[in-house]
VOGU-3710 file (C-alpha; in Angstrom, 3 decimals, decimal comma):
1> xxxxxxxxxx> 20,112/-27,788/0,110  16,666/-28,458/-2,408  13,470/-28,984/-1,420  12,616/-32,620/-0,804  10,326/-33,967/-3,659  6,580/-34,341/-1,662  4,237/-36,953/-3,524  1,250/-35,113/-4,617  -1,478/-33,876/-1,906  -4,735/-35,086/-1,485
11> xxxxxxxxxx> -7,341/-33,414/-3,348  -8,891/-32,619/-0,585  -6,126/-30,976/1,298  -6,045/-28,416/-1,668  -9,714/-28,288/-1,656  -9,477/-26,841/2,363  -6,364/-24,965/1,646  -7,537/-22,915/-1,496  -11,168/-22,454/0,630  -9,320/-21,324/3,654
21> xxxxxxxxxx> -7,718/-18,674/1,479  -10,666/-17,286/0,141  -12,133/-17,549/3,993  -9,030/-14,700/4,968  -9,626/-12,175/2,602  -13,525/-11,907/2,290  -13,392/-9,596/4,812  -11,081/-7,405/3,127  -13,587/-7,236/-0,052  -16,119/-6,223/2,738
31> xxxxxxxxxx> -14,221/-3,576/4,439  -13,404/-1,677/1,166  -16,697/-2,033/-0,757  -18,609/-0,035/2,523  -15,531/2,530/2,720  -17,904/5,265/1,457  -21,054/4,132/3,433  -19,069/3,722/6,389  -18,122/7,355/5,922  -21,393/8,614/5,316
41> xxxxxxxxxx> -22,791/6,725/8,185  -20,063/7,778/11,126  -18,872/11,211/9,401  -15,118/9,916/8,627  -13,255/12,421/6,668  -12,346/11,772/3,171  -8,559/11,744/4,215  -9,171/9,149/6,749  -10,251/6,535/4,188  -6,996/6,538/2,721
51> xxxxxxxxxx> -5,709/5,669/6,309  -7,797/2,892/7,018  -7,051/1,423/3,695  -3,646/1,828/3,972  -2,822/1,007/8,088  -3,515/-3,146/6,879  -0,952/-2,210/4,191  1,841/-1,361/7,183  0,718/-3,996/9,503  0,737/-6,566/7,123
61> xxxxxxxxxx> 4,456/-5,810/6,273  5,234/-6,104/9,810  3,739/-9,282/10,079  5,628/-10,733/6,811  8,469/-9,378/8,012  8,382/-11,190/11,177  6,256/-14,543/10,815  7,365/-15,797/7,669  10,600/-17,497/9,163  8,316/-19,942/11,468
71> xxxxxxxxxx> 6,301/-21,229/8,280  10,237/-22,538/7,252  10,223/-24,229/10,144  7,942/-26,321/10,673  4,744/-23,584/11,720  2,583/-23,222/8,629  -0,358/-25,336/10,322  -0,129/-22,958/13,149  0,507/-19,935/11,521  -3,085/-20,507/9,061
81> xxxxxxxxxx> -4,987/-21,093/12,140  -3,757/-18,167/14,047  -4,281/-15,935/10,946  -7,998/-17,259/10,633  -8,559/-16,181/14,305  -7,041/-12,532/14,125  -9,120/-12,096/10,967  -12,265/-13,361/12,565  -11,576/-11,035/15,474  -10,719/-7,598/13,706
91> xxxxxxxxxx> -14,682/-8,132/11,763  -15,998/-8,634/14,737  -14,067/-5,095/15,700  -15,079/-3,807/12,471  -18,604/-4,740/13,085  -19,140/-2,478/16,150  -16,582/0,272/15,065  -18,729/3,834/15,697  -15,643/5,896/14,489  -12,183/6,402/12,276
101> xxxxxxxxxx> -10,140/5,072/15,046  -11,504/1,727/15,631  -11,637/1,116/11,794  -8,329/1,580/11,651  -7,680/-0,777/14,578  -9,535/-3,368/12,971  -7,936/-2,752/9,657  -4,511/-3,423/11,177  -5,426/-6,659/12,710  -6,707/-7,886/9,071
111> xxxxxxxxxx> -2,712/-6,634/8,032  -1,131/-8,601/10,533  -3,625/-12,205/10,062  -2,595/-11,784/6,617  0,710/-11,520/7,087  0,542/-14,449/9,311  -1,817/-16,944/7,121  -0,127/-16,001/3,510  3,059/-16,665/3,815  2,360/-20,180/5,314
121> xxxxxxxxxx> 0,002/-21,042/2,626  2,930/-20,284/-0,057  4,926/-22,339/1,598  2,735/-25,153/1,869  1,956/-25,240/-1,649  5,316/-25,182/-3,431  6,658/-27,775/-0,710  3,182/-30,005/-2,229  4,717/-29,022/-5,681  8,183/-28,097/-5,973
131> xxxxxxxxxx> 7,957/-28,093/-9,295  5,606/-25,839/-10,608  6,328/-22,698/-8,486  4,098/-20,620/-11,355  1,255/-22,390/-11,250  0,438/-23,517/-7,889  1,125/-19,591/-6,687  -1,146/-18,868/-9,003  -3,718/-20,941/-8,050  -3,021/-19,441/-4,331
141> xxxxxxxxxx> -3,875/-16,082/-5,603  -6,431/-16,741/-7,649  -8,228/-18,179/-4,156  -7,331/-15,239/-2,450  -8,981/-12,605/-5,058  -12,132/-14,970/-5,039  -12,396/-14,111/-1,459  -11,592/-10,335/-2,254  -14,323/-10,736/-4,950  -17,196/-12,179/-2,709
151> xxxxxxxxxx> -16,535/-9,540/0,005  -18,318/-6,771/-2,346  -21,108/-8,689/-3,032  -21,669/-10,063/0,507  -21,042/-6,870/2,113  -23,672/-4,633/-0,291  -26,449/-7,602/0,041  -26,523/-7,720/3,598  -25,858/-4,224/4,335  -28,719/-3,682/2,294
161> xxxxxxxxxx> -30,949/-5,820/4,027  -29,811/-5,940/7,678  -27,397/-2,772/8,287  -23,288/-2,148/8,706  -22,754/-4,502/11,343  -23,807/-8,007/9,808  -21,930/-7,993/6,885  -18,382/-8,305/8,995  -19,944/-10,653/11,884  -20,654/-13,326/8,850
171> xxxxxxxxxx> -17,736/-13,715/7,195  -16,325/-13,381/11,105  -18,185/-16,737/11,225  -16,857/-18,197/8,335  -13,325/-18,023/9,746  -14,055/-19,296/13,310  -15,757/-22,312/11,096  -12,904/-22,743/9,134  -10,678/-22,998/11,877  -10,928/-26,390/12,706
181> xxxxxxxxxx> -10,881/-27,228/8,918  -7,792/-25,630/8,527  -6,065/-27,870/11,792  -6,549/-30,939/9,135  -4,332/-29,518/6,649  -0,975/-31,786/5,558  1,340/-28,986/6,287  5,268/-28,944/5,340  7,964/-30,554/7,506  10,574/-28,057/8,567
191> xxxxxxxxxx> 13,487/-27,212/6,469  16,568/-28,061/8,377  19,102/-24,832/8,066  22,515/-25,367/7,820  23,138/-21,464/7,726  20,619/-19,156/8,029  21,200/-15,413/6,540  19,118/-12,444/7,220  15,966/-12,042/5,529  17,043/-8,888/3,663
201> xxxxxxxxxx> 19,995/-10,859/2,290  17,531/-11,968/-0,297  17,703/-8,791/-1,962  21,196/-9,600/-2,767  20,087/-12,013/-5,541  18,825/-10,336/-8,592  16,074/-12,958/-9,253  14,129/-12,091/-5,766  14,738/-8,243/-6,541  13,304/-8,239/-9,745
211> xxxxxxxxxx> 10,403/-10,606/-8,286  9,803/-7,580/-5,883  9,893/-4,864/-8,517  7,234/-6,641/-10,388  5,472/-7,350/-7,314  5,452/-3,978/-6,125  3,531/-2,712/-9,230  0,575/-4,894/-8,589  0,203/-3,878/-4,738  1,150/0,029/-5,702
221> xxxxxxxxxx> -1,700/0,379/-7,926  -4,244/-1,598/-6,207  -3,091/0,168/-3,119  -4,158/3,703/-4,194  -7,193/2,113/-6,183  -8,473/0,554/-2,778  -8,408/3,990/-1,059  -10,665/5,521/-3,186  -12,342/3,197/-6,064  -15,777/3,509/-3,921
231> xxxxxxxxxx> -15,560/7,116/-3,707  -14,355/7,649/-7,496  -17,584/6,007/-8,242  -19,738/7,050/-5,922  -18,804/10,590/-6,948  -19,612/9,566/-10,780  -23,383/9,042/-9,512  -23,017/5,479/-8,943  -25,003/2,869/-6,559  -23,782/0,986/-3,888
241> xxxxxxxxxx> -24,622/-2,240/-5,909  -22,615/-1,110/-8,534  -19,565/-0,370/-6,833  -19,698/-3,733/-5,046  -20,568/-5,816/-8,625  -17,697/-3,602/-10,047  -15,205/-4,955/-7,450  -16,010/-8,533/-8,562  -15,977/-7,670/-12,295  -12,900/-6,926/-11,561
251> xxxxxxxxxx> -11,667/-9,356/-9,439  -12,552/-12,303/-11,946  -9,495/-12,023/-14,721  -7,567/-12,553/-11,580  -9,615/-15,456/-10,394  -9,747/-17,148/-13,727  -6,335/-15,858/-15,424  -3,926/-16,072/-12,589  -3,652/-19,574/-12,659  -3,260/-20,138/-16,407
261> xxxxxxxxxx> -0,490/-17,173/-16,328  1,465/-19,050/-13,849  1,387/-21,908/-16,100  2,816/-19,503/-18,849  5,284/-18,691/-16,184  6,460/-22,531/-15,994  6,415/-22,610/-19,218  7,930/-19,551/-20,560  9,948/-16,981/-18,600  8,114/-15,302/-15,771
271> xxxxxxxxxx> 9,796/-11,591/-17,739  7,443/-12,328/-20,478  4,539/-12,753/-18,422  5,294/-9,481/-16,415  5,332/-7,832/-19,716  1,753/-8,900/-21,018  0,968/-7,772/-17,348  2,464/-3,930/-17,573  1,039/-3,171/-21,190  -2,408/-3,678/-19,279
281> xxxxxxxxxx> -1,995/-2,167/-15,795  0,026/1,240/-17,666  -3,276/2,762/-19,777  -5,798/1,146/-17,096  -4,158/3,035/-14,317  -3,729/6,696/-16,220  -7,297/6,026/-17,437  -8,454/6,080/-13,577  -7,961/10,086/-13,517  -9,811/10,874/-17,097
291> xxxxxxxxxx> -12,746/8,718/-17,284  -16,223/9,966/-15,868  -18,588/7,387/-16,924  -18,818/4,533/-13,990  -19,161/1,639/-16,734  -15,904/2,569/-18,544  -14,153/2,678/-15,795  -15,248/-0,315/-14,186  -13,870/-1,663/-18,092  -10,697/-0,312/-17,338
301> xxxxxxxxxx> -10,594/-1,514/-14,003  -11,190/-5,320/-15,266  -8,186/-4,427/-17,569  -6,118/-3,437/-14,236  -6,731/-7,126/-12,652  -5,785/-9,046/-16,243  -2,561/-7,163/-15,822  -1,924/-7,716/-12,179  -2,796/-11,349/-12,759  -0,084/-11,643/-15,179
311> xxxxxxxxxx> 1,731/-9,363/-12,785  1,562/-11,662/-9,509  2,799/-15,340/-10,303  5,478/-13,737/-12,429  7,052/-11,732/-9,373  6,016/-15,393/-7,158  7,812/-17,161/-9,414  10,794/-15,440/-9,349  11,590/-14,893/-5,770  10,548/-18,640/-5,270
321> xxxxxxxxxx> 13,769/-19,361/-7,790  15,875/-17,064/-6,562  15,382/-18,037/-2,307  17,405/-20,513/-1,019  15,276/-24,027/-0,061  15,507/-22,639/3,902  14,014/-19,452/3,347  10,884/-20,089/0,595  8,831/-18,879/2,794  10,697/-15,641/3,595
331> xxxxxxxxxx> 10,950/-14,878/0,057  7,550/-15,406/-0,186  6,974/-13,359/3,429  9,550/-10,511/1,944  7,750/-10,010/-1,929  4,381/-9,743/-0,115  6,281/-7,474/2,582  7,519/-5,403/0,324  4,345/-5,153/-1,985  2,371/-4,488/0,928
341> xxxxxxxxxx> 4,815/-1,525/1,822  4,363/0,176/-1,974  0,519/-0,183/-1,347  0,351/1,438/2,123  2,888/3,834/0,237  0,288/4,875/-2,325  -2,917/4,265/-0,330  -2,291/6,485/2,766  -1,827/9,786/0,657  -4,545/9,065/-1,930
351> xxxxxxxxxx> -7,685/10,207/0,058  -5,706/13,809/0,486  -4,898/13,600/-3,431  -8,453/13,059/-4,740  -9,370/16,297/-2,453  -5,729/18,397/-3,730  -3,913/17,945/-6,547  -6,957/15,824/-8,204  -7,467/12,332/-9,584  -6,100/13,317/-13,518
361> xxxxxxxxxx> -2,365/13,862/-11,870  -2,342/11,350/-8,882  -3,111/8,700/-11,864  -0,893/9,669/-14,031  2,016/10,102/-11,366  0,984/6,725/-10,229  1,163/4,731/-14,060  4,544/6,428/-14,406  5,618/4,712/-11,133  4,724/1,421/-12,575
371> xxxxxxxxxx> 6,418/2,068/-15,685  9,816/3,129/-13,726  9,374/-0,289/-11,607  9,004/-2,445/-14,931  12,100/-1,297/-16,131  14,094/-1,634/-13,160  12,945/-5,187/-12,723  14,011/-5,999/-16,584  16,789/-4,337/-16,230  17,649/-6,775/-13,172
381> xxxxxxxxxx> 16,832/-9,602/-15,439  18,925/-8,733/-18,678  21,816/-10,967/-17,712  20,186/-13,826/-15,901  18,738/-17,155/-17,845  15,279/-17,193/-16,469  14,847/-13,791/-18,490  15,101/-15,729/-21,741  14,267/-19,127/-21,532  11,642/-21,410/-18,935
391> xxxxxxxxxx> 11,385/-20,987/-15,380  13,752/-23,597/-13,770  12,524/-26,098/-11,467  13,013/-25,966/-7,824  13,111/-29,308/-7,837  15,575/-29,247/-10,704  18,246/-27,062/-8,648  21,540/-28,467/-7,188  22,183/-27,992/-3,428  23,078/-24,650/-2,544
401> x> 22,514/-23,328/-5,531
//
């Protein structure tokens, strides 16, 4: 069964959607860029940041895991609405959190609206363009880091000027606002399933596991780098301000680059892309646990995101060929799953590493995992076509293929 060809959206639709996107994860930006305030100002243990990093990281898997399926049929209107509310209502916990606990709580409420509101806006956009799985996932990121990006800057400037607690309540208000936005939205019709296999049975074809390889790179790193990029810098003598600029530095290759990868992607073979992607992410990463100046590494950091933004609609784009037309979503809901796994697997034991075995070797042990997941993913690839020539169309595919 293939996706039934859509006519084009309204601009305006993709306006809202893209908006709504960055709307979910500005609180995220938020959240991390205070990590090392917050722990100055309620006496959290340095081990505890990597847990209330990583806790969204487990929660959001869950919530792949298990909401993805309704966005295939026929819920992604829903699903973006209810994911706007949870996120609005863990700030609002995260605004009057006094302790570890309630962070954490608040953190896993972000996991599970994301889990809920990304998967659904995947699937809305490659049922708008069937065609162009690359780009228009790229475009989807590139929203979401912009978000990411703004969530440093708003959450230093107003905790600057009015305290801890109004820099979640705002964007908080942002996402009730959206809400009703969001309820306007042209979403998918459902995908009628003639027979539906488990979501896991994805892994069975060798396009979606090399997809989740890749994918599992990007979330890996930025998993550990979440955990403790405020208190790596912060410990090199630099100010607040800086380490919330440095997360947008950082953030723009992904904002501006993600979208023009994934049109490589169509283009070209998603394998290639991944490769420009991994011959950035490799030095950046092992760079993290040598460098002592906050400047350089905030260069080697914006070297990190022009990797992962090669990285992410190249592992998109290959799970969206390999799923079958019922399950986009899932594939969608399983590579973010997955990734989101690998990143609470790296971010929960980072805070204890910085304090034990040191920065120098957790870096290095982590750019060696990324080089190990590269090759596995290639190695998936070396027989199939979409390793050596463009990225076929979904659109293009024969029924049950």
């Amino acid at each position: 069964m293939s996706l039934e060809h859509q006519t084009e959206p309204r601009r305006t639709d993709q306006f809202i959607l893209h908006v709504a996107v960055a709307a979910n994860t500005v609180g995220l930006g938020v959240i991390i860029a205070l990590l090392a305030d917050l722990q100055d100002a309620y006496d959290l243990p340095t081990a505890g940041l990597g847990l209330v990093a990583g806790v969204a990281f487990v929660t959001a898997f869950i919530g792949y895991i298990w909401f993805s399926r309704y966005a295939d049929r026929g819920h992604a209107k829903a699903m973006l609405i209810a994911g706007s509310l949870a996120g609005a209502l863990a700030l609002i916990m995260a605004a009057y959190a006094r302790g570890l606990w309630t962070l954490v709580l608040a953190r896993a409420v972000l996991g599970l609206a994301e889990g809920a509101f990304v998967p659904a806006a995947r699937r809305v956009v490659l049922d708008w363009s069937p065609g162009r799985p690359g780009e228009v996932l790229g475009r989807i990121l590139a929203a979401s880091v912009a978000g990411f990006a703004l969530g440093p800057v708003i959450g230093v400037v107003l905790a600057d000027r009015f305290g801890l607690r109004v820099p979640f309540l705002v964007p908080a208000a942002v996402l009730l606002i959206a809400v009703p936005v969001v309820s306007r939205l042209r979403a998918p019709a459902p995908v009628p399933i003639v027979e539906e296999g488990s979501f896991f049975s994805l892994l069975g074809n060798r396009l979606v596991l090399a997809g989740v390889c890749i994918g599992a790179i990007e979330f890996a790193t930025l998993g550990s780098f979440d955990a403790v990029w405020a208190r790596l810098l912060t410990d090199q003598g630099a100010s607040t301000i800086f380490v919330g600029v440095s997360f947008t530095a950082m953030a723009l290759p992904l904002v501006v680059l993600a979208p023009r990868f994934g049109r490589l992607v169509d283009r070209k073979t998603p394998m290639l892309v991944a490769t420009i992607g991994i011959v950035a992410v490799v030095p950046a990463v092992f760079s993290y646990g040598w460098l002592g100046v906050p400047a350089v590494l905030a260069v080697a950091g914006i070297v990190h995101a022009t990797g992962s933004a090669a990285l992410s609609p190249a592992a998109a784009a290959l799970v969206a060929e390999g799923s079958p037309p019922e399950m986009v979503a899932r594939g969608q809901g399983l590579l973010e799953a997955v990734g989101f796994l690998a990143a609470a697997a790296t971010a929960l034991p980072t805070g204890w590493a910085y304090e034990t075995i040191g920065r120098t070797v957790w870096f290095s042990l982590l750019s060696g995992l990324a080089a190990i997941l590269f090759a596995i993913g290639w190695w998936l690839m070396r027989d199939q076509s979409v390793a050596s020539g463009p990225a076929l169309s979904r659109a293009d595919r024969a029924p049950g293929s």
